[in-house]
C-alpha positions as CSV (number, residue, x, y, z in Angstrom):
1,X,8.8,-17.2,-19.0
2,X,8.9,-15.5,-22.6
3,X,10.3,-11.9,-23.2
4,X,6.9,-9.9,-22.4
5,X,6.4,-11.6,-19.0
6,X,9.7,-10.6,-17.8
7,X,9.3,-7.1,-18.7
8,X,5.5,-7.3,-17.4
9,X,7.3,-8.7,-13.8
10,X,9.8,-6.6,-14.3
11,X,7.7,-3.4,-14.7
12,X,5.7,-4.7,-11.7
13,X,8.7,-5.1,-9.5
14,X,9.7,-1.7,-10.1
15,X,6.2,-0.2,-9.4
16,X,6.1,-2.1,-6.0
17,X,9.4,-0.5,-5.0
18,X,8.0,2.7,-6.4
19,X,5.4,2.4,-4.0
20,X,7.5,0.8,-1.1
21,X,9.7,4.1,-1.6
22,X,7.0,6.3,-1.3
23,X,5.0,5.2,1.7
24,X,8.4,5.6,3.7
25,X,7.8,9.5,2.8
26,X,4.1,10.0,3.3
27,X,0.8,8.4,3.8
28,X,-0.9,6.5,1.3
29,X,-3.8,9.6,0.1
30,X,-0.9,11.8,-0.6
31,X,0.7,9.6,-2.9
32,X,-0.1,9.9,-6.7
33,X,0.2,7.1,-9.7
34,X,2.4,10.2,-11.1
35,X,4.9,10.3,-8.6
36,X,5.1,6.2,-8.8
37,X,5.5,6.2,-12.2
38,X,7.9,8.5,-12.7
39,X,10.2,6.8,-9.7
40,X,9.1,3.6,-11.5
41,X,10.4,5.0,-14.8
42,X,7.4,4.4,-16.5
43,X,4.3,5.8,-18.3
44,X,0.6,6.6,-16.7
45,X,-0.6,4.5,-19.6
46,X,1.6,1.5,-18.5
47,X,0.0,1.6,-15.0
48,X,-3.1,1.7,-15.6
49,X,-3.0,-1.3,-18.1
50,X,-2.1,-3.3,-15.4
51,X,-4.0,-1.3,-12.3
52,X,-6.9,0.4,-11.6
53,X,-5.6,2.8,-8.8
54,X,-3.0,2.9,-6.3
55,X,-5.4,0.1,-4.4
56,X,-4.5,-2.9,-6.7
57,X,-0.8,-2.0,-6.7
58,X,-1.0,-1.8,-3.3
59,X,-2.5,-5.1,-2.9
60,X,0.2,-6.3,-5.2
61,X,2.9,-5.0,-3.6
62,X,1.6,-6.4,-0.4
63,X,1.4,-9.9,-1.7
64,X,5.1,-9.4,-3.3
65,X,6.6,-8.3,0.6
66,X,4.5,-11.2,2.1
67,X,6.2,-13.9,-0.6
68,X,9.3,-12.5,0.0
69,X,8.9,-13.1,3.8
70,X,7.5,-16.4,3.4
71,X,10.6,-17.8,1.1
72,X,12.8,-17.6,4.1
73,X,10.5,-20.1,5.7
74,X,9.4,-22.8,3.2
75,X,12.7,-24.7,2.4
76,X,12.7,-25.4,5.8
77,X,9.3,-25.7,6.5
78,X,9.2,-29.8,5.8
79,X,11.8,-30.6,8.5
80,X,10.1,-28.1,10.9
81,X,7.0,-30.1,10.9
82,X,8.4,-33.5,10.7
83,X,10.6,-32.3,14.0
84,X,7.3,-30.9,15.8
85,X,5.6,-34.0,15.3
86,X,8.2,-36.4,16.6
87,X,9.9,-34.5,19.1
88,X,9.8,-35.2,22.6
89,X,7.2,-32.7,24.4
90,X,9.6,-32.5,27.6
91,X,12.4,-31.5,24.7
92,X,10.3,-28.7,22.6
93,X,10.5,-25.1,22.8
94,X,7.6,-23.5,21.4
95,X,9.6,-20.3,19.7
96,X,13.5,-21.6,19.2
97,X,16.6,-19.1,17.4
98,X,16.0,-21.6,13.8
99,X,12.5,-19.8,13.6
100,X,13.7,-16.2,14.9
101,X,17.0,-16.1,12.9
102,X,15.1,-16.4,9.0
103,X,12.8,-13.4,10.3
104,X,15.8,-10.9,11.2
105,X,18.0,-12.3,8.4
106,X,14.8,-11.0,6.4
107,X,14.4,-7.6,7.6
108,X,18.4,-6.6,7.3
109,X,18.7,-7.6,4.2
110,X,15.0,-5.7,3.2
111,X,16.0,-3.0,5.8
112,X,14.0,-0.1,3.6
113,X,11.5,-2.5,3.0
114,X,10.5,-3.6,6.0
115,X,10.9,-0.2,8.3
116,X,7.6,0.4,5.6
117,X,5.7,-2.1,6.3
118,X,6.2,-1.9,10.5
119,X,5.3,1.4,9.9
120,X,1.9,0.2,7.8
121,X,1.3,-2.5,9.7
122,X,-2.8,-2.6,9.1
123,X,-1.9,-1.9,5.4
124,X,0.7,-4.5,4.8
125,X,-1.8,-6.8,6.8
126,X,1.4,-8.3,8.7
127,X,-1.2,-9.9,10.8
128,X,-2.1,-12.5,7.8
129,X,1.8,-13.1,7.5
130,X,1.7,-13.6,11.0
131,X,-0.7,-16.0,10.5
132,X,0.3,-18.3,7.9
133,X,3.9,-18.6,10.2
134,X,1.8,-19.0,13.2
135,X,0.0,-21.9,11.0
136,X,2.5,-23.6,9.9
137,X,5.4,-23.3,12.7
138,X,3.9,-22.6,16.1
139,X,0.3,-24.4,15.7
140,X,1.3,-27.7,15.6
141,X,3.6,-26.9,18.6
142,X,1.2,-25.8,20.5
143,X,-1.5,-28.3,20.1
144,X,1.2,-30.9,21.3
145,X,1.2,-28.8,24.2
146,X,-2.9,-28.9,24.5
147,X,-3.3,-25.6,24.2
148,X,-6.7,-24.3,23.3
149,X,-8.1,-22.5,20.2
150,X,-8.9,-19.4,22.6
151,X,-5.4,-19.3,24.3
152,X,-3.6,-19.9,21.1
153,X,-4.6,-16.6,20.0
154,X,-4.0,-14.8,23.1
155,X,-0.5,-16.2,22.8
156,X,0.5,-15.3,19.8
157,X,0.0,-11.9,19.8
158,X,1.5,-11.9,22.8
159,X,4.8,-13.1,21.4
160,X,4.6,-11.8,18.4
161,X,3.7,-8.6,19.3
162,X,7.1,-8.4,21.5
163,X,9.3,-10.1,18.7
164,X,8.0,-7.3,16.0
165,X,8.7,-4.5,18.8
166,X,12.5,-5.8,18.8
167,X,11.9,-5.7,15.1
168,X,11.6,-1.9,15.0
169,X,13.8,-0.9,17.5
170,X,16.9,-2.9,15.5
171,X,15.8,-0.7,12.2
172,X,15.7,2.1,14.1
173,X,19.0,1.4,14.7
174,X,20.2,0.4,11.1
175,X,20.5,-3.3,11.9
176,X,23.5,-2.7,13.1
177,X,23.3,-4.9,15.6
178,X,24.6,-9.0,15.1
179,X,21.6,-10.9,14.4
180,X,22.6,-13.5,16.7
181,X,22.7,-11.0,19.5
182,X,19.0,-10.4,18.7
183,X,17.8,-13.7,18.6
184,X,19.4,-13.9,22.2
185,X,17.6,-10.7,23.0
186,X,14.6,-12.6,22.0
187,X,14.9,-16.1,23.4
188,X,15.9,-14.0,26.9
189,X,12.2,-12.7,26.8
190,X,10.4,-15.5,25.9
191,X,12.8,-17.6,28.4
192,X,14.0,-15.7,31.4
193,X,16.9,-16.9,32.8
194,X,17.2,-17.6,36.3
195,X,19.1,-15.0,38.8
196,X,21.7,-17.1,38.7
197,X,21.8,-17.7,35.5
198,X,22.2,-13.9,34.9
199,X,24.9,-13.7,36.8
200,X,27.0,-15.9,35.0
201,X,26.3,-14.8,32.0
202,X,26.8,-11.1,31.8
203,X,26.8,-10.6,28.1
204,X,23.2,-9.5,28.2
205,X,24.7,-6.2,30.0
206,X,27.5,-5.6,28.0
């Protein structure tokens, strides 16, 4: 990458944040390319040689949040599948703590970030993020489990839907929570213990 295009990404960088920091103030029609340039600490005439309107950055900036989601997943991504394809189908567990964990390590460490884009969820079109984890991870699990095109998508909003409602009430609470003691949170939902089970282990209460 030569000088320009690092001060053209870097510009753009700094316009998506702009952007970020303003949608966790106010809706997107109340937001003007002069308020984003001037947190973005740049000219009108810079924006507008590389947008439009405040659609394309948008549109940007959601393609910048989804690639930052998605580099959390693709290093591992390789041994996921390889793992899903040769595991024993009495030993697989459709969503497990190695998927959960990337996904909350994520949003604490993007806490501003994210808390936007739960908050935009139609605008950030989490749905197509969603999607191309539900692709690539929980797919292939499923169809070694038979599952039909119709259920698939049944189930994962249904589990999805709950994972992202733990996801908001964790910001709401500054994160401050241990991620591990989220994941649990999760993997308790998605597999109840037994009564039992509960019993022994109390740490769910505490």
């Amino acid at each position: 990458m030569n000088k320009a295009e690092s001060r053209y990404f870097g510009t753009a960088a700094r316009m998506d944040e702009a952007l970020i920091e303003c949608l966790g103030k106010k809706d997107l029609e109340y937001i003007t390319v002069k308020e984003i340039c001037e947190k973005a600490g740049v000219n009108r005439s810079t924006f507008y040689l590389h947008y439009e309107n405040i659609g394309d950055l948008l549109n940007e900036c959601v393609e910048y949040t989804n690639n930052k989601c998605f580099e959390r997943y693709s290093s591992d991504l390789t041994d996921v599948k390889k793992r899903l394809a040769s595991e024993r189908l009495e030993d697989m567990i459709f969503i497990s703590p190695e998927y959960l964990r990337p996904y909350f390590e994520f949003i604490r460490q993007n806490k501003r970030l994210y808390r936007v884009v739960l908050l935009h969820q139609e605008m950030f079109r989490t749905k197509n993020t969603f999607q191309w984890i539900f692709d690539s991870v929980f797919s292939p699990a499923l169809d070694r489990f038979r599952v039909s095109e119709k259920k698939k998508a049944y189930i994962i909003h249904y589990y999805l839907g709950g994972i992202t409602s733990v996801a908001m009430e964790w910001i709401g609470r500054d994160c401050a929570d241990p991620i591990d003691e989220i994941v649990d949170i999760c993997m308790s939902c998605i597999m109840p213990k037994s009564k039992e089970e509960l019993i022994r282990d109390k740490s769910l209460f505490e």
